[in-house]
C-alpha positions as CSV (number, residue, x, y, z in Angstrom):
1,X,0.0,0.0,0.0
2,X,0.8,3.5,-1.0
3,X,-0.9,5.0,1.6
4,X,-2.5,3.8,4.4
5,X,-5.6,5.4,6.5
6,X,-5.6,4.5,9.9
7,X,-9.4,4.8,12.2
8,X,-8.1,4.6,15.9
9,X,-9.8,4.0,19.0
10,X,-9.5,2.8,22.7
11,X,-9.3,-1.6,21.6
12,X,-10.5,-1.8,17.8
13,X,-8.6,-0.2,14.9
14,X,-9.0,-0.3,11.4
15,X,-7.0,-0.2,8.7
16,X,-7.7,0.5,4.8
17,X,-4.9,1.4,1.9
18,X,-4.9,1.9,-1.4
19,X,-1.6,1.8,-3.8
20,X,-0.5,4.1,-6.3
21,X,-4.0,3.4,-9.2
22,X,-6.0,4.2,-6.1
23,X,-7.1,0.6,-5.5
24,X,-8.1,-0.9,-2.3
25,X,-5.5,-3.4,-1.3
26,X,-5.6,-3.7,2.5
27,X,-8.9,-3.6,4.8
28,X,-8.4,-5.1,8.4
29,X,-9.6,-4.7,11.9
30,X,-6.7,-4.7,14.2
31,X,-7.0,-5.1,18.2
32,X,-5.1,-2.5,20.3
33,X,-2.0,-5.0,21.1
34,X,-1.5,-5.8,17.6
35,X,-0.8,-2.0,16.2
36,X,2.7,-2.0,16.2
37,X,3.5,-5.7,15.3
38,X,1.0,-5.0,12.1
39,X,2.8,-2.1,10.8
40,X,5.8,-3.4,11.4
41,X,5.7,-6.0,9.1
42,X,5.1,-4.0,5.8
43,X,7.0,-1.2,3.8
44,X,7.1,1.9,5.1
45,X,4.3,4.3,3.8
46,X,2.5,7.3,4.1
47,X,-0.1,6.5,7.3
48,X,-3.2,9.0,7.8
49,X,-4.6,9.1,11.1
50,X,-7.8,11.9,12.2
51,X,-5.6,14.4,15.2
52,X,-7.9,13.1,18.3
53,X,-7.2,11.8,21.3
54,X,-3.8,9.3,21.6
55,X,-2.8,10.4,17.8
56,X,0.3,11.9,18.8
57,X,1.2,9.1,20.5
58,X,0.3,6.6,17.6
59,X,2.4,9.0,15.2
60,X,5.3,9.3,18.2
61,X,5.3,5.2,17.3
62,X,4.6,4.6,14.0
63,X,7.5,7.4,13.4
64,X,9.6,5.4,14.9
65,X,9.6,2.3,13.0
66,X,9.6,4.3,9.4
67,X,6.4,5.1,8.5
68,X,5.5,8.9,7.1
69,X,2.6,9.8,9.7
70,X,0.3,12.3,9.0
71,X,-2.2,13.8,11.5
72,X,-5.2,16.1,10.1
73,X,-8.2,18.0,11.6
74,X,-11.0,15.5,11.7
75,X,-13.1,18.9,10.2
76,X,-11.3,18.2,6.9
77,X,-11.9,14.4,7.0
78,X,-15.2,14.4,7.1
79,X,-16.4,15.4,3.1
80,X,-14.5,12.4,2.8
81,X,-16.8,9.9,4.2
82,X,-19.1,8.7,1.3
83,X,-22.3,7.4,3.1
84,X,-23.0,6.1,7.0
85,X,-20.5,6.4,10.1
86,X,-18.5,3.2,10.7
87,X,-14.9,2.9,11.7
88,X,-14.5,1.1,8.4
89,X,-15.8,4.4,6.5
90,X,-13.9,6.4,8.5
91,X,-10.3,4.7,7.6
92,X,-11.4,4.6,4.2
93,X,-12.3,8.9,4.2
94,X,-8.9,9.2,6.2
95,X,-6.6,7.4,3.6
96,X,-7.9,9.3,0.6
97,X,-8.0,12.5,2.2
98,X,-4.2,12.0,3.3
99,X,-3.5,12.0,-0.3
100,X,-5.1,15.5,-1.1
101,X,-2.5,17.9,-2.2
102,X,-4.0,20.9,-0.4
103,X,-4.6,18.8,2.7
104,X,-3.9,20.3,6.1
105,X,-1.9,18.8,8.8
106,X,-0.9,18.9,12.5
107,X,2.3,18.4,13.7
108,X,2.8,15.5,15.9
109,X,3.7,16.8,19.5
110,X,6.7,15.5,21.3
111,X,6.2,14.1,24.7
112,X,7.4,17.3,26.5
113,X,4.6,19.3,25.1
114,X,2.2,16.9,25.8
115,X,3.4,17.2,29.4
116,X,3.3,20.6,29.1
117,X,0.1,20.7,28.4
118,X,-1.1,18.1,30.7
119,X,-0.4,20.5,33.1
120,X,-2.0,23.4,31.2
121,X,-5.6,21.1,31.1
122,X,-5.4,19.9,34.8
123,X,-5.0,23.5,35.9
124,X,-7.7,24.8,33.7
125,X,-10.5,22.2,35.4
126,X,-8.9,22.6,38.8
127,X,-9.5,26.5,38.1
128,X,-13.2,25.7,36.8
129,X,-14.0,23.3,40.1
130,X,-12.6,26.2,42.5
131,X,-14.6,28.4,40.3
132,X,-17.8,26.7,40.7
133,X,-17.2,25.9,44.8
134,X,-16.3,29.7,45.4
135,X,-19.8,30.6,43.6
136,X,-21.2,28.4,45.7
137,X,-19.9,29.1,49.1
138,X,-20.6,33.0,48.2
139,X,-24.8,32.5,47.5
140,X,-25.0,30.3,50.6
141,X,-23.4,32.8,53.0
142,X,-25.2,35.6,51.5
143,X,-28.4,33.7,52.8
144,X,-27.0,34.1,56.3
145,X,-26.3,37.6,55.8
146,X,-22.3,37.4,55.1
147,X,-21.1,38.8,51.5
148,X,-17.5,38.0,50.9
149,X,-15.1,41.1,48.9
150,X,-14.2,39.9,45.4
151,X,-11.8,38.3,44.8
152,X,-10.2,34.8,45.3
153,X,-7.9,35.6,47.7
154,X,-11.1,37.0,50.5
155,X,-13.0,33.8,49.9
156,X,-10.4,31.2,50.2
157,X,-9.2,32.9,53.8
158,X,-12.6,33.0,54.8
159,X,-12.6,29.2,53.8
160,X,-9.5,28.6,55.4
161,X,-11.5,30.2,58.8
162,X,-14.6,27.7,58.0
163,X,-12.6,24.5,57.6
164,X,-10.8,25.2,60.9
165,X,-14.4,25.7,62.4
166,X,-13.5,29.0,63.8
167,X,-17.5,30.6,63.7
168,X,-17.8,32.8,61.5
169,X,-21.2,33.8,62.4
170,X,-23.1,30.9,60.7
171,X,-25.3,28.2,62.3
172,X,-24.0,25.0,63.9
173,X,-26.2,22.7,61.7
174,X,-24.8,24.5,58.1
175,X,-21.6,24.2,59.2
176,X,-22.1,20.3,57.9
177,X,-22.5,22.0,54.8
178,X,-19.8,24.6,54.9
179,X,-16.6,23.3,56.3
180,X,-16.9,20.2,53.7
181,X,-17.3,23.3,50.4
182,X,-14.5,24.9,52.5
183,X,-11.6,22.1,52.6
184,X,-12.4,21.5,49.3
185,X,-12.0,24.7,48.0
186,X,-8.5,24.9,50.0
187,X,-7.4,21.8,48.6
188,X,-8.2,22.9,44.8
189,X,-6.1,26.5,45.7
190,X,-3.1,24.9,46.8
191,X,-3.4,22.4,44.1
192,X,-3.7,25.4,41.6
193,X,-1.3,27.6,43.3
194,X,1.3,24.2,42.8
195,X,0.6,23.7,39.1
196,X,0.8,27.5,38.2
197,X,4.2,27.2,40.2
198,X,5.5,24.3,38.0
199,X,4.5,26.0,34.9
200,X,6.1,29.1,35.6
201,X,9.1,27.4,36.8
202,X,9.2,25.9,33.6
203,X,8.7,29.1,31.4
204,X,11.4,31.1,33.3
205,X,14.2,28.0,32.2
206,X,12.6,28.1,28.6
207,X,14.4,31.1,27.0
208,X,12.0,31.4,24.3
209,X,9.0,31.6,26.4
210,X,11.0,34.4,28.4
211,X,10.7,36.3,24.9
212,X,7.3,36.1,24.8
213,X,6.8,37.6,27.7
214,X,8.3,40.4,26.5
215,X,4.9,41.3,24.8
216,X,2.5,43.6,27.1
217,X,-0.5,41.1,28.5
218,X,1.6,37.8,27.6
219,X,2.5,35.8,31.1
220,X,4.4,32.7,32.0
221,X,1.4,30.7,31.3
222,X,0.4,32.4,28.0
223,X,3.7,31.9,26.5
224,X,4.0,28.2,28.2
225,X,0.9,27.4,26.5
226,X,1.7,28.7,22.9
227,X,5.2,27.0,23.3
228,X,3.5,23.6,24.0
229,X,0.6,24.0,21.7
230,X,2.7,25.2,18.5
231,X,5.9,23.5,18.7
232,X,7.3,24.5,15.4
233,X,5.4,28.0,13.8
234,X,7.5,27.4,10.5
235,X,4.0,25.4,9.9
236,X,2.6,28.8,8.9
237,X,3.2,30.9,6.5
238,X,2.5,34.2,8.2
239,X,1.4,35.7,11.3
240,X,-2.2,36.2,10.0
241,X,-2.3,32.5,9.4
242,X,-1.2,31.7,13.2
243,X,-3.9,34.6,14.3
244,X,-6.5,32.8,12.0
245,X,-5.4,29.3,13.3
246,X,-6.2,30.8,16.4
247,X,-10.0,31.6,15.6
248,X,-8.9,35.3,16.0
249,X,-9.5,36.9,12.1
250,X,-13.3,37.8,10.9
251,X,-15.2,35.4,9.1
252,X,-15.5,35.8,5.9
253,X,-18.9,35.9,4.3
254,X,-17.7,38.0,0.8
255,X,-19.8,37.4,-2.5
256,X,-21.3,38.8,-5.6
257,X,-17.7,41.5,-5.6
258,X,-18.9,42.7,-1.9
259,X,-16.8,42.2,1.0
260,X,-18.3,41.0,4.0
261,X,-16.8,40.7,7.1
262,X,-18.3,39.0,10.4
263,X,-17.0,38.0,13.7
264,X,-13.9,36.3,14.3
265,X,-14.2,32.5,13.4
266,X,-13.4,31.1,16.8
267,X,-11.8,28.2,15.3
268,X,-8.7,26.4,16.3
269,X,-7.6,26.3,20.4
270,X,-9.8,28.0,22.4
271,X,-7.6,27.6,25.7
272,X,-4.9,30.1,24.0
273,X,-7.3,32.5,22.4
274,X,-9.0,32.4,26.1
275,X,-5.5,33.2,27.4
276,X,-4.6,35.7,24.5
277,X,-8.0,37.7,25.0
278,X,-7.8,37.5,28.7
279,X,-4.3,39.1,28.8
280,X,-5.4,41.7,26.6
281,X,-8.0,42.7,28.5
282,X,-6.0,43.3,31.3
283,X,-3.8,45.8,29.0
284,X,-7.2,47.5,28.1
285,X,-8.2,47.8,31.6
286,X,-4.9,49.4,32.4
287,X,-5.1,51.7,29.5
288,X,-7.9,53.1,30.6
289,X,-7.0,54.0,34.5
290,X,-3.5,55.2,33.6
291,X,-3.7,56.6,30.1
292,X,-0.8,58.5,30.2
293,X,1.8,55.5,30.3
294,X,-0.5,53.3,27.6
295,X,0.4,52.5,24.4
296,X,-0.8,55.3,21.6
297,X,-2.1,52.4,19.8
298,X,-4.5,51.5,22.1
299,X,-5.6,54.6,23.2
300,X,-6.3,55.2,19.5
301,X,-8.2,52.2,18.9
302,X,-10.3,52.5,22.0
303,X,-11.4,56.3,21.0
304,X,-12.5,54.6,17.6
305,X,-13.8,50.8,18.4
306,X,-15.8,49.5,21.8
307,X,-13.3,47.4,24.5
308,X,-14.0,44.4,23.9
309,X,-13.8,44.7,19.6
310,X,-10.4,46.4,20.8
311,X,-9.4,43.7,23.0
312,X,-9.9,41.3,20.5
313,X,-7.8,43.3,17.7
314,X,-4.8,43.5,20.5
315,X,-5.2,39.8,20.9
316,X,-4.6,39.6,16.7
317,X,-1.8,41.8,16.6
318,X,-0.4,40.2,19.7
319,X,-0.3,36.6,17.7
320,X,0.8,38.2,14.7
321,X,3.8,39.2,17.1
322,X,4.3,36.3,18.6
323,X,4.5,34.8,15.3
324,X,7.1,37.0,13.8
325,X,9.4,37.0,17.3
326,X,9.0,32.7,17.1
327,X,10.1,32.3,13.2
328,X,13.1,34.9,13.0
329,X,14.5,34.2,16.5
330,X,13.8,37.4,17.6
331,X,13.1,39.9,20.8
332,X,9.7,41.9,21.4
333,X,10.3,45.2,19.6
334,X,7.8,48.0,20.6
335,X,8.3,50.2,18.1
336,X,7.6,47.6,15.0
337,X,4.6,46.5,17.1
């Protein structure tokens, strides 16, 4: 086979390729064990597999014993798939789309930056959980009268008060109900708080992510995350490709000669344009209460444009940026930005 289109799942693979005229010359279910025994036994070849869960580590593997692995967005597969859903269909759709010249692909992540961002997705739950118990703890003590400051810092020492049963004003028999919200809302900070340490530890040893921080709104974990998600950014062919991997450039809706333009496309990985936007709007924020030491810029583009449509433009330039510094090897430069 030519090329080989590979369906994966937790136990039950399958397999379909096709050589050179196109013609089907291998169909086969496969059990998990038997993976790497089975395509190590014929001639290296190109293998297509859809970037889901475990495909980096299928294409870390099948690397390794020769084969040319190619990982593509599952939203390009699917035209591919002539009638039904079945795993069979689905390897079939996979290996010819692999063979499509204008076919996008992912790169295959190392084991570092899956690490990385193992740690980037543990955080980000542990940060929704906490989250969820602060908004909790804060309607049920406003029923006794007791409105906590913003802020996570106010709850979680107010919590820390609960858990050690020191009274702070609130009934004996909701205390069962409190102290219990209130360990586990300790727990999840320090667990947090331990993460975000690790990550940053890890930016501040990774000289390029130092760079990045460079950039006004872009943090430790911004630039931890981009590092770990991108790997290499030669993969694009300009900034304005990055920001519109990113979901950050306007939809386009253009026809008849007009030019329509819509919202941005939101595509590609949320988590960073979260982090991107988010970072941003701190910039905006501090724009606007100290004006005098912002960037021109901004200021401009916030007399012309609502916050939040100006946020959003920061968070394109600022991936254009990141681009540009990540390709040529280079430092933050605030005049060219």
């Amino acid at each position: 086979a030519t090329s080989i289109g590979l369906d994966i799942a937790k136990n039950v693979f399958e397999v379909h390729g096709i050589d050179q005229e196109g013609r089907v010359v291998l169909q086969r279910t496969i059990r998990r064990r038997q993976v790497i025994e089975f395509f190590s036994k014929i001639e290296p070849t190109i293998v297509g597999i859809e970037a889901c869960g475990t495909s980096h580590f299928w294409a870390r593997e099948l690397t390794k014993i020769g084969h040319d692995v190619r990982l593509m967005p599952p939203v390009y597969v699917k035209p591919y798939v002539k009638r039904g859903k079945s795993d069979r269909a689905d390897a079939a759709a996979i290996c010819e789309a692999v063979t499509r010249p204008s076919m996008r692909f992912v790169p295959i992540k190392s084991e570092e930056q899956q690490s990385m961002l193992s740690l980037h997705r543990a955080r980000a739950l542990l940060v929704k959980q906490r989250t969820q118990i602060v908004n909790m703890l804060r309607g049920l003590l406003a029923e006794f009268g007791i409105v906590v400051p913003k802020g996570i810092g106010k709850i979680t020492q107010l919590a820390e008060r609960i858990a050690s049963s020191l009274d702070p004003g609130i009934p004996s028999f909701a205390m069962a109900v409190f102290v219990p919200l209130a360990d586990q809302l300790c727990d999840m900070d320090k667990r947090v708080t331990d993460i975000t340490k690790a990550i940053m530890l890890a930016a501040k040893s990774d000289e390029r992510a130092r760079r990045l921080q460079q950039i006004p709104g872009i943090g430790p974990i911004t630039s931890s995350a981009i590092l770990a998600t991108v790997g290499t950014p030669e993969q694009f062919q300009s900034g304005r490709d990055f920001a519109a991997w990113l979901g950050l450039t306007p939809l386009n809706k253009s026809s008849g000669g007009k030019q329509r333009l819509g919202r941005i496309s939101k595509m590609g990985d949320r988590y960073i344009r979260r982090l991107l936007i988010g970072g941003m709007t701190s910039r905006v924020r501090f724009a606007r209460s100290k004006p005098e030491t912002a960037d021109p810029w901004l200021l401009a583009l916030l007399e012309r444009k609502p916050a939040r449509l100006a946020t959003v433009a920061m968070a394109n330039k600022a991936a254009r940026i990141i681009w540009a510094m990540l390709t040529k090897n280079e430092s933050y430069k605030p005049m060219a930005a």
